[in-house]
C-alpha positions in Angstrom: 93.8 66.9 101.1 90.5 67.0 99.4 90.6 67.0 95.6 88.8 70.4 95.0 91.3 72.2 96.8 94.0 70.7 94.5 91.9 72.0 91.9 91.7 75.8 93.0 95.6 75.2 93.4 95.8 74.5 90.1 93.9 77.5 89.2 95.7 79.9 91.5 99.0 78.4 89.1 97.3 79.1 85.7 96.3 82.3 86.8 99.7 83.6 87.8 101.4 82.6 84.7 99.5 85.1 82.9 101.5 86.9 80.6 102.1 90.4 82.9 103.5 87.3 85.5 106.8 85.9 86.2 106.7 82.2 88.2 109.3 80.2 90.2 108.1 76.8 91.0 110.0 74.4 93.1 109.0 70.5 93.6 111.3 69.1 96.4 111.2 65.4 97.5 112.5 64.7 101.1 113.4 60.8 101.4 113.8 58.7 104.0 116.1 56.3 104.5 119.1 55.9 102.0 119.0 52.1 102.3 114.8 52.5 101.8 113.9 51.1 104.7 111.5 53.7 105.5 109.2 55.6 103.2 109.4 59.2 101.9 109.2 61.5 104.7 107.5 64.8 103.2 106.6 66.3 99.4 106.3 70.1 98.7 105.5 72.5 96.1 106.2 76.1 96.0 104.9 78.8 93.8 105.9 82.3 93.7 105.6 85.1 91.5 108.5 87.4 91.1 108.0 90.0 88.6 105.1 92.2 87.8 102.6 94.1 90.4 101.2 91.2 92.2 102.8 89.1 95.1 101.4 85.3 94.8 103.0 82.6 97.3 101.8 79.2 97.4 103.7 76.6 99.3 102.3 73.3 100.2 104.1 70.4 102.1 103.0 66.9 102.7 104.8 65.3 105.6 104.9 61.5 107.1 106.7 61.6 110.2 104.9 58.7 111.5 103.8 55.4 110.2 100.2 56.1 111.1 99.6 59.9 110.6 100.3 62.1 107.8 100.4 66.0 108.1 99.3 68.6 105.8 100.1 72.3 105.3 99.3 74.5 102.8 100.1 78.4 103.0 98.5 80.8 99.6 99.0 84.3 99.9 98.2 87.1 97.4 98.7 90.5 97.5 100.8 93.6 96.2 104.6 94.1 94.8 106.8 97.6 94.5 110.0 97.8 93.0 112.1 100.9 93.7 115.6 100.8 92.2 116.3 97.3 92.0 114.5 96.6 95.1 111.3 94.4 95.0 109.1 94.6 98.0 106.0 92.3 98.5 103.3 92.4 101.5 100.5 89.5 100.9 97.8 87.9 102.8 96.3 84.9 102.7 95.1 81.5 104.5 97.2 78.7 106.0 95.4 75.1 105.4 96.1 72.2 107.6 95.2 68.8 108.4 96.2 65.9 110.5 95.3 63.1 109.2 94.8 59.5 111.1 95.3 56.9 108.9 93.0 54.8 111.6 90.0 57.1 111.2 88.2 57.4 108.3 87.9 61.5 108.3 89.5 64.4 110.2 88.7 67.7 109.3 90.9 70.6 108.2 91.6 73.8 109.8 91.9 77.6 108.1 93.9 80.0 109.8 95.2 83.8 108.2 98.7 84.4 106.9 100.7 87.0 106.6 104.0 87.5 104.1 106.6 89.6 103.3 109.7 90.0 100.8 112.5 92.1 100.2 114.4 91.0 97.3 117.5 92.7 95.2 119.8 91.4 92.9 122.6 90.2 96.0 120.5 89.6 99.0 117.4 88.1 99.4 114.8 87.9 102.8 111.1 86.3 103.1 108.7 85.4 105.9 105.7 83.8 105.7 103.8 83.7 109.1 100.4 82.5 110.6 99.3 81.1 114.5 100.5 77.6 113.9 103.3 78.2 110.6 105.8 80.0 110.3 108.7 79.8 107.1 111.6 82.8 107.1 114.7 82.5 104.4 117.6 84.7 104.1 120.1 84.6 101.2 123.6 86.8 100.1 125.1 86.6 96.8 129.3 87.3 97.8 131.6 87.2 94.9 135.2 85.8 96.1 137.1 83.7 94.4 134.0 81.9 93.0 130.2 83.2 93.4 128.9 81.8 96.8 125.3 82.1 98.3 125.4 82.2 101.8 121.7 80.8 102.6 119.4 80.2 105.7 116.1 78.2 106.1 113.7 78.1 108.9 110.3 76.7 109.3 108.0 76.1 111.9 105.0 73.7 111.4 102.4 72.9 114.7 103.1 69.0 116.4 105.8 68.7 114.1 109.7 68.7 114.3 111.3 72.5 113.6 113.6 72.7 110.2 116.5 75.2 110.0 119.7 74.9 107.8 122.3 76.9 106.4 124.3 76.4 103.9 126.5 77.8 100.8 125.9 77.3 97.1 129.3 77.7 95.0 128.6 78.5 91.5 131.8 76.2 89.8 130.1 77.6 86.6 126.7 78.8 85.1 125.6 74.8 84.9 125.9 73.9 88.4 128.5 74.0 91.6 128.5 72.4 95.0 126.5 72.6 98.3 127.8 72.4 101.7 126.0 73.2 105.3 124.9 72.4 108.4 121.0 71.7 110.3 121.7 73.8 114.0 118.4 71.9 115.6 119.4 67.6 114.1 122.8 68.3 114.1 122.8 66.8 110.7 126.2 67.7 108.1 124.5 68.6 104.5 126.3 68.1 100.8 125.4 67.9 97.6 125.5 69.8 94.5 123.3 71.6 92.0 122.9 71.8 88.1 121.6 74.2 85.7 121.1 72.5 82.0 119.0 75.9 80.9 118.8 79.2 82.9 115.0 78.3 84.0 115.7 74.9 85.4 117.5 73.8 88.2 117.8 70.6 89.4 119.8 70.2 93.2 120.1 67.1 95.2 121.2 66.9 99.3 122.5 64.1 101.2 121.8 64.8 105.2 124.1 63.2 107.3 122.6 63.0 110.6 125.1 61.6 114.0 123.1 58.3 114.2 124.7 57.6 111.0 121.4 57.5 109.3 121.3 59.1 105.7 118.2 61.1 104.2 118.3 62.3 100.6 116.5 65.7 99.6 115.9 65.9 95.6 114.2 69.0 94.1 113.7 70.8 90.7 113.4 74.4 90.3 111.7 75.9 87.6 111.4 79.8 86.4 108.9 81.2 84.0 109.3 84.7 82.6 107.4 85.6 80.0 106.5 89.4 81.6 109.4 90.5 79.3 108.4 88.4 76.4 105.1 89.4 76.0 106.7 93.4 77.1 108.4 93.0 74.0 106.2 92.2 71.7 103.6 95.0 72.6 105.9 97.7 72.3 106.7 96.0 68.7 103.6 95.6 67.0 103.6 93.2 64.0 103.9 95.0 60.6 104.3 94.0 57.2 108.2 93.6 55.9 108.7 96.0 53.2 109.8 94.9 49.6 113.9 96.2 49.5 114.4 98.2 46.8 117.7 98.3 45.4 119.0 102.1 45.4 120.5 103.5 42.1 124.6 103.9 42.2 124.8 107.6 41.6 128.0 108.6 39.6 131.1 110.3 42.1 131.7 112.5 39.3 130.0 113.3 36.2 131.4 115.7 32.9 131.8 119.7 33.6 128.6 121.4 32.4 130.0 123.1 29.1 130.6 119.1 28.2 127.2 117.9 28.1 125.9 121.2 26.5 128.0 119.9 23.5 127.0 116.8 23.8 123.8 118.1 22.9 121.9 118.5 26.4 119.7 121.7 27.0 121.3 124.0 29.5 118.4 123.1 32.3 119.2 119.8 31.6 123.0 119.9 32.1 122.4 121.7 35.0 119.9 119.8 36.9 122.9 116.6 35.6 125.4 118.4 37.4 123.7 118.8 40.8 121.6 115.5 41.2 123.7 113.3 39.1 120.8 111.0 38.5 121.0 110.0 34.7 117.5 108.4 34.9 115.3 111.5 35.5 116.4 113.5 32.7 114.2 113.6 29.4 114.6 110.8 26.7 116.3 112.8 24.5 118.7 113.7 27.2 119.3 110.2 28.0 119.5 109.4 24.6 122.7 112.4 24.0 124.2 110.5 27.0 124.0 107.2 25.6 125.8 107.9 22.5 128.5 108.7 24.7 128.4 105.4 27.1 126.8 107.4 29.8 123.5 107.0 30.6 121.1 105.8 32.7 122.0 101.9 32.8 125.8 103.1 33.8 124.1 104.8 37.0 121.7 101.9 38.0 
């Protein structure tokens, strides 16, 4: 894949972690051979934002199914999300990039096809298809809670001169830090299991061994990693900065203070005894006042 292409993929990512954006990327390594005796047999890299207005899928998948040809697929869609009581819908378009790639010729051009998507999404089930004339990727997931949470999951993808994927499997969630993985490939009639493990709520790391009849066995490794700062950045605009305020210690008023024919004799005008009375606030009376009520221990300082 040429190295400006690469480039606007790296754009496409800055551009959709922009603050109103929520991201998902997923790097996935599918080996070859447990004992190494072959080399890795693909690399891919999804991108998909799930939050906000905008739909943005980018998946990308290097594949080496022969020791003289490589294959490369790239799918980038963009387009519009809706999200009507807990339901998220997305419909993109976009361009599906590949290129076969002779390792015996010096260049071999690229193709560009378009590419259609689709996604329904809620907070139990999940359902995605990305199509175009020679790709075609569909996923289906439920969240079931028995005894433990288990995702009931199903992956299909269908790539032009190359061999057809489709598993399904279940995810049990032992805890919030990771759980087990157990399922089956209909097409290789390959057994899958491994397990999965969340050290933080954005980042997942899984690993799959693939236990195919021949008794061959292929490892698949990937991390998983969320970005949300759509609810971050919500956050702080609907709490603009402002100054903290110096506390100011409020004056301990008095529960009770003397009858009002008491602090007349203790020499307080009438107004004054009376305005006593009803705020009980010793330290907005006159000085002379607070002086009459000093001389009896209560003044201002014993209502501070």
């Amino acid at each position: 894949m040429s190295k400006g292409f690469w480039q606007l993929l790296a754009v496409g990512f800055l551009y959709s972690v922009y603050p109103v954006f929520a991201v998902t990327a997923r790097l996935a390594h599918d080996g070859g051979a447990a004992d190494a005796s072959r080399r890795a047999a693909s690399e891919s890299l999804e991108l998909e934002n799930t939050a906000g207005f905008m739909a943005l899928v980018i998946f990308a998948r290097r594949d080496a199914l022969a020791q003289d040809r490589d294959f490369t697929n790239v799918l980038a869609l963009a387009g519009a999300a809706v999200e009507l009581e807990g339901h998220r819908f997305q419909f993109s378009l976009g361009s599906h990039y590949r290129h076969e790639r002779l390792n015996a010729r010096t260049n071999t051009p690229g193709s560009f096809h378009p590419a259609v998507g689709f996604l329904w999404s809620h907070a139990v089930f999940r359902s995605e298809v990305i199509a175009s004339e020679f790709a075609t990727r569909a996923s289906g997931s439920f969240l079931l809670e028995m005894l433990l949470p288990l995702e009931f999951n199903s992956e299909f993808e269908y790539l032009h001169s190359q061999p057809y994927r489709w598993s399904a499997q279940i995810y049990a969630y032992l805890s919030a830090y990771g759980g087990l993985i157990l399922g089956y490939e209909p097409l290789s009639n390959a057994a899958r299991a491994g397990a999965w493990l969340s050290p933080i709520e954005s980042l997942k790391l899984r690993t799959i061994a693939r236990l195919a009849n021949s008794g061959e066995t292929y490892f698949e490794i990937s991390l998983q990693y969320s970005l949300d700062v759509a609810q971050t950045v919500e956050s702080q605009a609907s709490e603009p900065y402002a100054p903290k305020r110096v506390r100011q210690k409020k004056r301990r008023l008095p529960e009770k203070v003397p009858a009002f024919a008491t602090l007349v004799k203790w020499g307080l005008s009438p107004v004054e005894a009376l305005r006593f009375t009803r705020e009980k606030d010793a330290c907005a009376l006159s000085e002379s006042a607070r002086a009459s009520l000093a001389r009896k221990n209560w003044g201002c300082r014993d209502a501070a």
